[in-house]
C-alpha positions as CSV (number, residue, x, y, z in Angstrom):
1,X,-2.2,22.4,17.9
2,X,-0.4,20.5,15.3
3,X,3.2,20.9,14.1
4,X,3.8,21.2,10.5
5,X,7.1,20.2,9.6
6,X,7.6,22.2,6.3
7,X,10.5,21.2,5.1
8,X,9.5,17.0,5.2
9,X,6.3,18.4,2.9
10,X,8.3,20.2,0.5
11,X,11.2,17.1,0.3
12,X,8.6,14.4,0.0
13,X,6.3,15.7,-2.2
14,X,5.9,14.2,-5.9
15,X,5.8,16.5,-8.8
16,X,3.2,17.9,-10.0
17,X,1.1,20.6,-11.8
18,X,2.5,23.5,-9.4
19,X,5.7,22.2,-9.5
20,X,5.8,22.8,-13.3
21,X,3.9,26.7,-13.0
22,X,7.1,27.3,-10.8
23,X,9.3,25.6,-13.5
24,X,8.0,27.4,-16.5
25,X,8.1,30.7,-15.3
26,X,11.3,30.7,-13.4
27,X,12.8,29.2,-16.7
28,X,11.2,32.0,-18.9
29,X,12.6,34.7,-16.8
30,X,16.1,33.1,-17.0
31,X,15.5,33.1,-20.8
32,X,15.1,36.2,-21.1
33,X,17.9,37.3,-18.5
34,X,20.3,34.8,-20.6
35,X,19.5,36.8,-24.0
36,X,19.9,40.5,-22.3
37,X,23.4,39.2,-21.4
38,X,24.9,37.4,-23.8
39,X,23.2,40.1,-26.3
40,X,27.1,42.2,-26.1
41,X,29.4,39.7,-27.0
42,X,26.6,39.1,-29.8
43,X,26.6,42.6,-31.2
44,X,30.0,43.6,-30.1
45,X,32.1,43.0,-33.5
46,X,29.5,45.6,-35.1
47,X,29.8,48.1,-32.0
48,X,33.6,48.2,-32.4
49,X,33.5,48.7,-36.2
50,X,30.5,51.4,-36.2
51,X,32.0,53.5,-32.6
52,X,35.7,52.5,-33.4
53,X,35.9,50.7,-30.2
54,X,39.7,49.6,-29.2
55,X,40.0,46.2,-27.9
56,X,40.6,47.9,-24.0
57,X,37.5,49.8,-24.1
58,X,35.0,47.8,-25.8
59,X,36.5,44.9,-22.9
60,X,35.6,47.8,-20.3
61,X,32.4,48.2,-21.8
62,X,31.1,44.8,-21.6
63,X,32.0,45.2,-18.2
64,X,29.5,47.5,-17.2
65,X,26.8,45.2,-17.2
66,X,28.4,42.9,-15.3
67,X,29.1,45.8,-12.7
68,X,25.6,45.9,-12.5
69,X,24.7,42.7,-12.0
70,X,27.5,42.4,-9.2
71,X,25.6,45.1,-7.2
72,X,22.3,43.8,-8.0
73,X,23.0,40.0,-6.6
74,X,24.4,42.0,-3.3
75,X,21.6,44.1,-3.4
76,X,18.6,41.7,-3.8
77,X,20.0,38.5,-2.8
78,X,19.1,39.7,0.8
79,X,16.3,41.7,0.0
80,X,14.3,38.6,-1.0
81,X,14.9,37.4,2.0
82,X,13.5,40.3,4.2
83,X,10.3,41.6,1.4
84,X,10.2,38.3,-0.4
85,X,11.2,36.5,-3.5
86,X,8.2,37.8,-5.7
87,X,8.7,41.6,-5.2
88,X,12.3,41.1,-5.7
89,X,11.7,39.2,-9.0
90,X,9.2,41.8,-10.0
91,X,12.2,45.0,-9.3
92,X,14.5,42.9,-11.0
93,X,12.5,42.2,-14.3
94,X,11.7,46.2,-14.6
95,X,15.4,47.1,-14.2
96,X,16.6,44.6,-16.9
97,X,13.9,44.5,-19.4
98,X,13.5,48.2,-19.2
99,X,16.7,49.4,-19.6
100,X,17.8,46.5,-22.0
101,X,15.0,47.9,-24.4
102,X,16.1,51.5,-24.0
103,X,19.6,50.7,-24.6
104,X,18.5,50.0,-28.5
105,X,17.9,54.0,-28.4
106,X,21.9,54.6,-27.2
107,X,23.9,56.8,-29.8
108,X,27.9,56.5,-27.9
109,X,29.5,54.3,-25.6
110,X,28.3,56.6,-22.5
111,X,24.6,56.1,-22.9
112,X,25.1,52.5,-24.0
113,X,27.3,52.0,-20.8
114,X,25.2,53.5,-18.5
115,X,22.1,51.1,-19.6
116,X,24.2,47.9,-19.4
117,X,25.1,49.3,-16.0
118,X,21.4,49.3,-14.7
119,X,20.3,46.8,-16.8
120,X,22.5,44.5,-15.4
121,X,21.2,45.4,-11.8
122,X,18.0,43.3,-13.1
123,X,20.0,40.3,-14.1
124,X,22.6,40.0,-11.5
125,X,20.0,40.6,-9.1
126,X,17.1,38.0,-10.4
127,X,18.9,35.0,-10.7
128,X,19.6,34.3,-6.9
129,X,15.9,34.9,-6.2
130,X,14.9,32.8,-8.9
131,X,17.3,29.9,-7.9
132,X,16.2,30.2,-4.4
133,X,12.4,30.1,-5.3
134,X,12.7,26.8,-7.3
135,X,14.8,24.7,-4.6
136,X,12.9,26.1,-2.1
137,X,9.9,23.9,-4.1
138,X,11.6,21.4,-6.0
139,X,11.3,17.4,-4.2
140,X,14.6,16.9,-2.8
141,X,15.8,13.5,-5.4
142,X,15.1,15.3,-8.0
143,X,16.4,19.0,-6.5
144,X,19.3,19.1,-8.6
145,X,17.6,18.2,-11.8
146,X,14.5,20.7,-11.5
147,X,17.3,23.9,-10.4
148,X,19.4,22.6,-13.9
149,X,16.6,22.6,-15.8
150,X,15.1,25.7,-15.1
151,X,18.7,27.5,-14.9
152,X,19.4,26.1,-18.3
153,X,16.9,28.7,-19.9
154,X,19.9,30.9,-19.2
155,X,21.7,29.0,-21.9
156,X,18.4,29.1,-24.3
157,X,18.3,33.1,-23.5
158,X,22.3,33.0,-24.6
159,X,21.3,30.7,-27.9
160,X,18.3,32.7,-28.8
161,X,20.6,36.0,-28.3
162,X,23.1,34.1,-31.2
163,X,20.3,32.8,-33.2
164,X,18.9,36.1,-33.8
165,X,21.7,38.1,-33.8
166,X,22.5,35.6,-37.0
167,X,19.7,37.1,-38.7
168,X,18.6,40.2,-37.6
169,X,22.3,42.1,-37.2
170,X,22.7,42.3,-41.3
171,X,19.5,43.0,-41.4
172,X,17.8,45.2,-39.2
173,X,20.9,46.0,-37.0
174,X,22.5,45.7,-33.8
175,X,20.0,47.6,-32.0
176,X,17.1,45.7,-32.9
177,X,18.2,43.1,-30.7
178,X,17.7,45.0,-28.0
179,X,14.2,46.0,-29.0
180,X,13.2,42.5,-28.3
181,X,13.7,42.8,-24.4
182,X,10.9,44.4,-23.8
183,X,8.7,41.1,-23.5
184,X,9.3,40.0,-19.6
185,X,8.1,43.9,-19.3
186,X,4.9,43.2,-21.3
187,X,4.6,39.8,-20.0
188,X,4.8,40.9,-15.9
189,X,1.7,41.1,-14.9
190,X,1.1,37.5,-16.1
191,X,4.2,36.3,-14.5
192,X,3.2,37.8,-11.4
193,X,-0.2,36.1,-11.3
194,X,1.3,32.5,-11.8
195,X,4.3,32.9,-9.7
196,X,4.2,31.7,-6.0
197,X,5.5,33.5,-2.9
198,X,8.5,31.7,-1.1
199,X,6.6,29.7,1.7
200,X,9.7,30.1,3.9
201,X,8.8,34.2,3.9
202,X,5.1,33.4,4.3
203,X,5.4,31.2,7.5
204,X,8.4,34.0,9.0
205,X,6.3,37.1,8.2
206,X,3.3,35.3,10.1
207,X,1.1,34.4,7.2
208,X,-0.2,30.6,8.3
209,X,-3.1,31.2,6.1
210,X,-1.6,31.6,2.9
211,X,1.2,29.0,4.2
212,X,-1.1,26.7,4.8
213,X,-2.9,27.3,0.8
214,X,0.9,27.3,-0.6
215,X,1.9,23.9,1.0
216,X,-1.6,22.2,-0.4
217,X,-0.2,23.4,-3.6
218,X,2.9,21.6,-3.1
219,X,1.5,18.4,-2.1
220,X,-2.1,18.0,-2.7
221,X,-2.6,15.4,0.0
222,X,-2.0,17.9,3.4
223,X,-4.7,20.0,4.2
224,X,-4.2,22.6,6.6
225,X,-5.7,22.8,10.2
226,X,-7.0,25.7,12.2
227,X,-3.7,26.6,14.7
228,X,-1.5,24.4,12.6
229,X,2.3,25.4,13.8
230,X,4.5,25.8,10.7
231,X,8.0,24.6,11.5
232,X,10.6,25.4,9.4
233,X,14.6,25.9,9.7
234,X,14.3,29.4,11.1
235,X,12.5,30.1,13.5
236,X,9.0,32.6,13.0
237,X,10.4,36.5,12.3
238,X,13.9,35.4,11.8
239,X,15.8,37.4,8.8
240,X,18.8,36.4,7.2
241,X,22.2,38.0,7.7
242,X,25.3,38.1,5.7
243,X,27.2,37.5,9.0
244,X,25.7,33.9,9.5
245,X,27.2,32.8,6.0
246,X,30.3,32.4,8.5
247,X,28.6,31.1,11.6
248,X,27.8,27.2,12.6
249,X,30.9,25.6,10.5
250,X,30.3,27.7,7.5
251,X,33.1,29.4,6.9
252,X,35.3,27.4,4.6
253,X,32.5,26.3,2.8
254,X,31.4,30.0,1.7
255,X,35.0,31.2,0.9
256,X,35.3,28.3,-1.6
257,X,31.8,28.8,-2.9
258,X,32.8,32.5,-3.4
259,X,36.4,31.2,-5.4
260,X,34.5,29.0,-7.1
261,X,32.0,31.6,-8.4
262,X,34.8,34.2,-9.2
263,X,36.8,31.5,-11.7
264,X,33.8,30.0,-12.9
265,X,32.1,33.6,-14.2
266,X,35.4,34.9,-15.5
267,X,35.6,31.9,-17.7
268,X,31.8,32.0,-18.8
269,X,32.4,36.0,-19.4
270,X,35.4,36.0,-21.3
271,X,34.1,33.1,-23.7
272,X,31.1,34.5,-23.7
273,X,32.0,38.3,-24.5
274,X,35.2,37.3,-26.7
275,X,34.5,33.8,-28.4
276,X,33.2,35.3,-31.6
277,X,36.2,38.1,-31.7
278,X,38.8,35.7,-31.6
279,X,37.0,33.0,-33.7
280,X,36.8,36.0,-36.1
281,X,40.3,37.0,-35.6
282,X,41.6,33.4,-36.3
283,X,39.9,33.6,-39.9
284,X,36.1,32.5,-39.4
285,X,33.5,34.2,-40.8
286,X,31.4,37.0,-38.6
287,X,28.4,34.3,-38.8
288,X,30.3,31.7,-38.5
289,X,31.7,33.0,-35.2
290,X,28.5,33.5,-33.7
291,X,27.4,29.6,-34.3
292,X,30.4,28.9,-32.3
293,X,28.4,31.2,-29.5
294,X,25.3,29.8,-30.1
295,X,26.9,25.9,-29.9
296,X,28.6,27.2,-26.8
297,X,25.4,27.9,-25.3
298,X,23.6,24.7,-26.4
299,X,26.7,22.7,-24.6
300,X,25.8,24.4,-21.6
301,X,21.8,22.9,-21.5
302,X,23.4,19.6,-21.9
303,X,25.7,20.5,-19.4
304,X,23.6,21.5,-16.8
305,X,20.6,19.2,-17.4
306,X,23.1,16.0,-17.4
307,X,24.9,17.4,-14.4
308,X,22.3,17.6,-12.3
309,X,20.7,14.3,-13.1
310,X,24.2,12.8,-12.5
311,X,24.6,15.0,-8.8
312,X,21.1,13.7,-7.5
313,X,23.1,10.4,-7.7
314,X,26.4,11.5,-6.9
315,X,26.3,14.6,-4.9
316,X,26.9,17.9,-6.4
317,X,30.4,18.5,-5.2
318,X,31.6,15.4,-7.1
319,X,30.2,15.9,-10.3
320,X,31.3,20.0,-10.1
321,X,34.9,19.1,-9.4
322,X,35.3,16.9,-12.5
323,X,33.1,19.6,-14.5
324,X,35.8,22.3,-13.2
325,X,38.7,20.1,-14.6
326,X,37.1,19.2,-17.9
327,X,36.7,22.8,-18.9
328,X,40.3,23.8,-18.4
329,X,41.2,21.2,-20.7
330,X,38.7,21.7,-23.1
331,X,39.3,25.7,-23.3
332,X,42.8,25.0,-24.0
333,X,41.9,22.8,-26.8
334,X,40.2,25.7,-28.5
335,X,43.2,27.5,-29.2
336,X,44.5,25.0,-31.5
337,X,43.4,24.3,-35.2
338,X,41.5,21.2,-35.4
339,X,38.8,20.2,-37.7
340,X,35.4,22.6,-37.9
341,X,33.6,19.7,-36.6
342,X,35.7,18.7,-34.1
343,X,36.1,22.6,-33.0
344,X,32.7,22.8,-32.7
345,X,32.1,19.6,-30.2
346,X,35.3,20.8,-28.1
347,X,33.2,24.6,-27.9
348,X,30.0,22.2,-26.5
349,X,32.4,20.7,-24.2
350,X,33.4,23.7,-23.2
351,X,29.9,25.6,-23.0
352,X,28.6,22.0,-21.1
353,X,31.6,22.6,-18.5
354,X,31.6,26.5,-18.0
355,X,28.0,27.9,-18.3
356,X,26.7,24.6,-17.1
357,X,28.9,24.1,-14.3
358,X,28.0,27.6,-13.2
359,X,24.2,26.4,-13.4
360,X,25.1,23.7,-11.1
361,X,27.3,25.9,-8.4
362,X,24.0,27.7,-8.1
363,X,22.2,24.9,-7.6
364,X,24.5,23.7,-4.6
365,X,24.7,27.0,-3.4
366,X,20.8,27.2,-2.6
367,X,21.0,23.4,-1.2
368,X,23.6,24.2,1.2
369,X,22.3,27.2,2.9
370,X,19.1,27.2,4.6
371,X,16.2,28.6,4.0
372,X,16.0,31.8,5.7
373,X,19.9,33.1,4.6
374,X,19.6,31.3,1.1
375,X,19.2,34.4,-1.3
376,X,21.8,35.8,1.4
377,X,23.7,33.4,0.4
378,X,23.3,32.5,-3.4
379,X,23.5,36.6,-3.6
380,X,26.5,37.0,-2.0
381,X,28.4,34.0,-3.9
382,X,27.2,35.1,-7.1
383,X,27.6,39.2,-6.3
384,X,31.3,38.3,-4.9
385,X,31.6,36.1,-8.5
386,X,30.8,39.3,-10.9
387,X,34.2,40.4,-9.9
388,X,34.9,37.5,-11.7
389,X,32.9,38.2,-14.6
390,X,34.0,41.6,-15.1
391,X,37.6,41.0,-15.1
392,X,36.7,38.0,-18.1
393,X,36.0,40.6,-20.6
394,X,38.6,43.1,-19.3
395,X,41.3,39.9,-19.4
396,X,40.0,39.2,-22.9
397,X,40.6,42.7,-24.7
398,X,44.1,42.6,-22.9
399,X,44.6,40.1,-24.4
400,X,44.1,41.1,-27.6
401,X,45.8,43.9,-27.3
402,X,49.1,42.5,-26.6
403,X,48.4,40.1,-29.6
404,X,49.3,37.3,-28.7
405,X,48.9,33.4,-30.3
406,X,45.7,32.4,-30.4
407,X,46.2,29.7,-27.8
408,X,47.4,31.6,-25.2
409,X,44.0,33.7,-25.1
410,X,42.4,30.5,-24.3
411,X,44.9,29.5,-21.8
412,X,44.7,32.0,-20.0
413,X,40.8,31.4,-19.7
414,X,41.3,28.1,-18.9
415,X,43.8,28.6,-15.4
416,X,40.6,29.3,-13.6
417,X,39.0,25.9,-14.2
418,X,42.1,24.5,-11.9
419,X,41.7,26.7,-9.5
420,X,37.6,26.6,-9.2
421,X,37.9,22.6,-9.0
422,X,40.3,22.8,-6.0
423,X,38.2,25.3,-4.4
424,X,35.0,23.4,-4.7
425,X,36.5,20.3,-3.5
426,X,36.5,21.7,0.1
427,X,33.1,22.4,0.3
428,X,31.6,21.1,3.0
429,X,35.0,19.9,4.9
430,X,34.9,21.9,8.2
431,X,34.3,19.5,11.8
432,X,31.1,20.8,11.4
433,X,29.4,20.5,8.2
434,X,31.4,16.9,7.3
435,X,29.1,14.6,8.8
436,X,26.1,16.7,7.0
437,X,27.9,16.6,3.4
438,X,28.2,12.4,4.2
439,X,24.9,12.5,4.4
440,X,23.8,13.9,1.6
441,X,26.4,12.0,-0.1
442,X,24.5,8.4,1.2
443,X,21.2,9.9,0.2
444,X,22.5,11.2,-3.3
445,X,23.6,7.8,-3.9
446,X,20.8,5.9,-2.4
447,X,18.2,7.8,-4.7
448,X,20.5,6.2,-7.6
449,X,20.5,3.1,-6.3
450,X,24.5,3.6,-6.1
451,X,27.2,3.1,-3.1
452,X,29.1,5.3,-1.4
453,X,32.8,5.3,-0.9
């Protein structure tokens, strides 16, 4: 009987053709997720003018969505991890491409609320899984990389959201936009075809057989054995608890992670939901505002992509930190009148630093946990962060209520940029987990030819 260390296969295997099937179609379902969320803060000046929406309530009613997705992430974060990333995926695609579609059909703020609401159980609750299912596969020098690339078709899902909401709001109105959503729904059956199973559920549900198929996949050079023993992190049957997210030293590290998350989404939500508003507000044009949205979002690809090439050199915690403290300044420069030009690279900045920082913090997420508590954990982190994102738009129409100066609206939305850099920074402290994060730090930086301090 041979041992087959999984984990070594996965790690040392070079890219290849499955590599970029897993790419592609965790990337199109993050598109897709980006453009059902960032759809409100696209169609949300023409919702308060046509329902006569006060700033308070149209705040709470961006909110919905993100209620959604705060229950979905708990929801099937750890499902995926007992009935596998694929059915998950496949729930979560229903929920938000379904309900996203039937929202065009809403006629008040109740209906529309109450499709955001389960449409966001869809996206909150597919990006964890999806996440999980690429750094689960991805080589382990070029991890970081392959989790920011895929996780930037949230910000091409936000950018095609702007992009059309340019065009087809004046003419074929708001809820057209939402007509488009139905895609992933038409597109499932395909997705599920092409999309592998998590090979760390196959080997704990007992499936050595298919295992065996996945990991020649992965590296084309190991063929399976009769009796091959799959070893893994967890041991065969184990399931994943929310209670060992605390265990073995982890403890610090998850309550930062969780801080982290919570400043990080309120800052991407309140841009996201009230960057056109204000823009508007400060005397831009309603098209005008949404480029700053859709620049916002093309910041973010940079963001992410660049980040993650730079934290397979430089470990993820270092590069995060300095992303963290970049955004706070770069949100408070928004608040002040500068040139259009130089507005609009300070809103890339920002977009680069905010969504693409949060692509990254899910990227660490899934490379600290192990395998068999990963969607445990990348659900939990971002489920406990939507409290985050609900309060951003909440914060944002309080703020316009009490009218204040432009640039204390983006003030305020930059104070959690502090705070999320000081929380990420002690990741990875505790007695425990120290020596590990040192590790990873030495091979981050031998992968880029780099030293180590």
């Amino acid at each position: 009987m041979r041992a087959v260390d999984v984990n070594k296969i996965i790690d040392e295997a070079k890219f290849n053709r499955f590599h970029w099937t897993v790419l592609f179609w965790c990337a199109l379902i993050i598109i897709f997720d980006g453009y059902d969320l960032v759809i409100y803060g696209v169609v949300l000046p023409r919702l308060m003018q046509e329902w006569q929406l006060p700033p308070l309530q149209a705040g709470a009613l961006g909110s919905y969505a993100l209620f959604g997705m705060m229950f979905g992430a708990l929801i099937f974060g750890p499902l995926s991890d007992r009935i596998g990333r694929k059915r998950a995926i496949a729930i979560c695609v229903v929920l938000f491409s379904g309900f996203t579609f039937i929202n065009g059909f809403a006629r008040n703020p109740f209906e529309f609320g109450v499709c955001r609401f389960l449409a966001g159980l869809g996206i909150g609750g597919v990006m964890p899984n999806v996440v999980a299912l690429m750094s689960e596969y991805a080589p382990r020098k070029m991890r970081s990389t392959l989790v920011a690339i895929m996780f930037s078709g949230y910000a091409v899902g936000g950018m095609l959201s702007a992009g059309l909401g340019i065009y087809m709001l004046p003419n074929f109105g708001w809820q057209s936009l939402f007509f488009v959503a139905i895609i992933p729904l038409l597109l499932l059956p395909v997705i599920l075809r092409f999309l592998p199973e998590s090979v760390g559920f196959l080997v704990r549900d007992q499936r050595e057989d298919e295992a065996g198929r996945m990991l020649a996949r992965v590296e084309p050079s190991f063929r399976a054995q009769p009796g091959d023993r799959f070893v893994i992190e967890a041991a065969k049957g184990q399931k994943g608890s929310l209670g060992q997210l605390f265990t073995e030293g982890r403890l610090l590290s998850t309550v930062s992670f969780w801080v982290a998350f919570f400043c990080c989404l309120l800052m991407v939500y309140a841009l996201g939901s009230w960057l056109p508003k204000l823009m508007n507000s400060a005397g831009y044009a309603l098209g005008s505002s949404l480029g700053f949205l859709l620049v916002l979002n093309f910041g973010a690809i940079f963001g992410a992509i660049g980040g993650g090439w730079i934290a397979d050199r430089l470990h993820l915690r270092r590069v995060l930190t300095v992303f963290f403290a970049i955004a706070a300044v770069s949100i408070s420069l928004l608040g002040f009148k500068n040139p259009t030009v130089v507005l609009y690279g300070v809103v890339a900045i920002a977009g680069a630093t905010t969504i693409g920082t949060q692509i990254l913090l899910y990227a660490y997420v899934a490379q600290y946990y192990p395998m068999h508590i990963r969607s445990t954990g990348l659900g939990w982190a971002s489920g406990v962060g939507r409290m985050g994102a609900i309060l951003g738009p909440i914060l944002g129409g309080m703020l316009m209520a009490a009218e204040l100066p432009l640039q204390m609206n983006f003030l305020a939305f930059a104070v959690p940029g502090v705070v999320a850099g000081l929380a990420i920074s002690l990741v990875g402290r505790s007695a425990r987990h120290a020596p590990i994060e040192k590790k990873n730090l030495a091979f981050a930086a031998e992968s880029g030819k780099m030293e180590v301090d």
